[in-house]
Structure formats: C-alpha cells, structure tokens
N, C-alpha and C positions, 0 to 999 in steps of 0.2 A: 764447740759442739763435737763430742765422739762420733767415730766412726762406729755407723749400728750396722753389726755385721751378723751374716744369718751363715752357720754349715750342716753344709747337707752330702750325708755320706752316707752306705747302707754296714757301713763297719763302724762299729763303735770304737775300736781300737783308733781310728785315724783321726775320729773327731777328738778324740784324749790327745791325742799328737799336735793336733793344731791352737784344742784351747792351751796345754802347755807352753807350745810356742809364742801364743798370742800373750801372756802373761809379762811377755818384755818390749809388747808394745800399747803404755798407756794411753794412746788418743783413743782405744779400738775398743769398743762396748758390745758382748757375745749377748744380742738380743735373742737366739734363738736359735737351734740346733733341732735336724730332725734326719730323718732316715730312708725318706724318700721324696723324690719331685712333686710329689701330689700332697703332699704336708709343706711343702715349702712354699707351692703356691699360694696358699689358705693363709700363710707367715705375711708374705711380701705384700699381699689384699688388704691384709689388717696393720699392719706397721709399713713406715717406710724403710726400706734397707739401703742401706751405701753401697756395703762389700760383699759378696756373695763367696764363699768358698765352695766349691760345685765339685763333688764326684762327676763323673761322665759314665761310666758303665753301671746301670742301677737297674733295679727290679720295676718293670710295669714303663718306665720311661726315662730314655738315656737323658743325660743333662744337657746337650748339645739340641735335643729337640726339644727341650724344657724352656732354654733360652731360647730358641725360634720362636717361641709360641707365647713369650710377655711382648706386651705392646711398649715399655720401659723400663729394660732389665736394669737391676743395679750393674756395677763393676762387680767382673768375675774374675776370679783365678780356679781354673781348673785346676782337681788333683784325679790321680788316676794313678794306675800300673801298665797301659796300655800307653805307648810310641804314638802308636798308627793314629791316633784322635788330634796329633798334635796341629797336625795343619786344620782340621774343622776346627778348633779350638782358636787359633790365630782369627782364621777367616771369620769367623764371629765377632772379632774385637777382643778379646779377652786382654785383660792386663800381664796374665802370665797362664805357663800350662806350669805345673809341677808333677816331676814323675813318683811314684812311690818306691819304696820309701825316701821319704822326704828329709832330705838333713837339714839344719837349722841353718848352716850357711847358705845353702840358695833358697831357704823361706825366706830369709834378713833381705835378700835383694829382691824380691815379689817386694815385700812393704816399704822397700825403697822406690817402688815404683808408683805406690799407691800414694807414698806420701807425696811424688812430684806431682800426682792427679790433684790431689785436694788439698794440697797447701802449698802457694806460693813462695814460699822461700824456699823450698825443695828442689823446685824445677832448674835445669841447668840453663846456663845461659847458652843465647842465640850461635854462640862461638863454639860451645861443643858440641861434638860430636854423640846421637842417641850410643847409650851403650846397650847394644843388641846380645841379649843372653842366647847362646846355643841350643838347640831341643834336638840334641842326636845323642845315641849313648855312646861310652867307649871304645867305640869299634869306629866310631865315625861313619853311621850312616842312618838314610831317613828313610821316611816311607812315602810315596806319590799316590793316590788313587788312581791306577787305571782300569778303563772299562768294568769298574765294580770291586776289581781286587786293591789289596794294599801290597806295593811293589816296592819292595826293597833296594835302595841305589845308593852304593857307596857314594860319598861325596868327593872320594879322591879319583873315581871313575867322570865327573864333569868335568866336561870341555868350557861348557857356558849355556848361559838358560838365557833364553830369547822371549820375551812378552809379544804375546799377536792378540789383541786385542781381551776377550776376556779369558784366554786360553794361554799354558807356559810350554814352549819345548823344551826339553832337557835335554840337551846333546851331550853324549856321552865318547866313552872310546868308540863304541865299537855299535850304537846307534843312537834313535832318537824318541823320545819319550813326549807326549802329548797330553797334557792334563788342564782341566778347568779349574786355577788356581790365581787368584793377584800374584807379580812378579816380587809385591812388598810382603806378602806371606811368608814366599818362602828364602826369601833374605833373612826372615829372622831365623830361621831354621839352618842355614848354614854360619859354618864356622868362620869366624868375622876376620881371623888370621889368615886365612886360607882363600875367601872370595871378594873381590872387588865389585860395587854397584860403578858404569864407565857411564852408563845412560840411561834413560826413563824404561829402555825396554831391553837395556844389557845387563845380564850378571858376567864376570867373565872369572874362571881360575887362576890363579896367582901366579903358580907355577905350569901353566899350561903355556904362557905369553912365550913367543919366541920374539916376537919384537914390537917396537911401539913406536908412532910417530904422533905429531902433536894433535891427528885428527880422528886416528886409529890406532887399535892395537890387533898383531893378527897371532890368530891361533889356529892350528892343523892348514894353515895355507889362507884361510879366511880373514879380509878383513871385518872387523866390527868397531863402529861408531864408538869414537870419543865423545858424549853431550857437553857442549859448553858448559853445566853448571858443574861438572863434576870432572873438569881440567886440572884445576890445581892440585885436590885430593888424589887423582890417579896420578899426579907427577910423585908427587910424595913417596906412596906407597910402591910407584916401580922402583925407583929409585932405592928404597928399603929393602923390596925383597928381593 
C-alpha cells in the first residue's frame, strides 16, 4: 500500500520543492496538495492521509493549531522558515520539523523516519541507539517559550536541564529558565555530541562535568543523579569525551 500523502503550504514554490523531492521516494502517492489548513481539512474528511507535510505559519490558521483541532491527525513533518515553532512542533508528535529551505539531505532522513514508522524492516533494532536529528541553526542555539516570548539560549550557555514535573528548568551560566516543556522534547532539540540524558529528569552538558562517580555526576559544585538505566551509556560517553 503507498503512502497517501497530503501538502499543505501557502507557497507554491515549497510545495514544487517537496513534490521534487518526493519523486525519489516510490512507496509515497501525492494524493493531494493545497494551500491552506481549511482545504486541507475538507482533504483529510474525504480521503485517508498517512503523511501530512504541514507549513506552520499560514494565512487564517497556523498548522500547529490545525493539528490540535483533528481528532486523528496523520503523521506530520513540519516545514517552515521559523526556528521558534520547533519545540510546539515536537510537543505535538511530529515525525520531524524541517527548516526552509530545505535540502534534500535532511528531507532523505524525515523519510527515513517515516519509513521506520510504517514498515517494519526499517526500524532499528532494540540495541541501537534513536538517532535524534538537531533543530538549532549554525550558531547553536534554540529557542524556549518564556512567559509568552521566544527566548533565545545558546546551547553552549547549559549547565543542565532538570524535568519538575510537567515543567523544564534550564540552568544556565549565569541563571535559570522555566518553561512548560517534556524534558524528551527538548533532548531532541539539543546537540546529541554535546548533551547527555544521565536520568528520567536529568539532561546534563558534556563539557560542563567536572567529575563523576558511579551514582552522580557534578556540575558548578552540584551533584546530579546518575538513573540506573542510563549507567552504562553515561560510562561510555565520559569516558569518550
């Protein structure tokens, strides 16, 4: 069975970019293309969709509250020219964000993603390791919503991000950031060479560690929890970097 895939973009230029791209991947059938959320609704009611290729910044209604508002969205991958959507984008599930313009090597790993969704021989096995793609640009840094704005924080300014329940603290140099975020959101958003996951509610910086025992590791004087499942992987990795 193809993948019945729907894009929805208010540039026609990007939807020409994607069917291009989509041309070198034969399981993928372009049921339908249109140019705003509210044609796309009217798409997904009358056909089923698999894969959704979603703008986010669109005329009459963003994409991120288009997928709120389906009772069972297909698989999306965001595209967009906006940073700052990436964490709502995660936070919704998304298979992938892509930033514009889009180059054909990181479209090829989006549909390596889709293929681990929907065909079992894709999927890696139980032994490896998710390979978590980065969503910061060249500068290495992201963006946190606080109190309404989007706040700009280098990622070489974290000390370590702490999960408290449905909320993340960002400790940084020089203070500490509070946002209403899962702590597996923005794991994918950091650079996978640079931060280690040590426990269910610790992210810690690579190079921030000044030392480590087999139950902790401590940073700026602080100790923080080693979790039993994620012992052997943090031995590795000090040990490497």
């Amino acid at each position: 069975m193809p993948l019945r895939t729907l894009i929805v973009d208010d540039e026609p230029h990007a939807i020409e970019v994607i069917e291009k791209y989509l041309t070198n991947f034969p399981e993928v059938e372009i049921s339908g293309r249109c140019h705003n959320a509210i044609r796309a609704a009217e798409i997904i009611r009358s056909a089923k969709i698999d894969l959704l290729f979603l703008d986010i910044k669109m005329p009459a209604l963003m994409g991120t509250d288009f997928i709120k508002g389906l009772t069972n969205p297909p698989k999306v991958i965001f595209t967009t020219a906006y940073q700052e959507y990436a964490l709502d984008g995660f936070d919704l599930g998304a298979v992938d964000y892509l930033l514009k313009p889009i180059p054909y090597s990181r479209f090829s790993k989006a549909m390596d993603r889709v293929r681990e969704i929907f065909d079992p021989r894709f999927r890696p096995s139980a032994e490896k390791s998710p390979d978590l793609e980065v969503v910061v640009n060249k500068e290495q840094f992201l963006y946190l919503r606080i109190k309404r704005e989007n706040t700009k924080v280098k990622t070489s300014d974290i000390l370590w991000i702490e999960s408290v329940k449905d909320y993340i603290k960002v400790v940084l140099k020089d203070r500490v950031l509070t946002t209403k975020y899962k702590i597996s959101v923005v794991e994918k958003l950091l650079p996978s060479k640079d931060f280690i996951r040590i426990h269910r509610s610790f992210i810690v910086s690579l190079d921030n560690i000044e030392s480590f025992h087999p139950n902790y590791v401590k940073i700026a004087g602080k100790e923080l929890p080693i979790g039993r499942n994620y012992k052997q992987d943090c031995y590795k990795r000090f040990l490497q970097s």
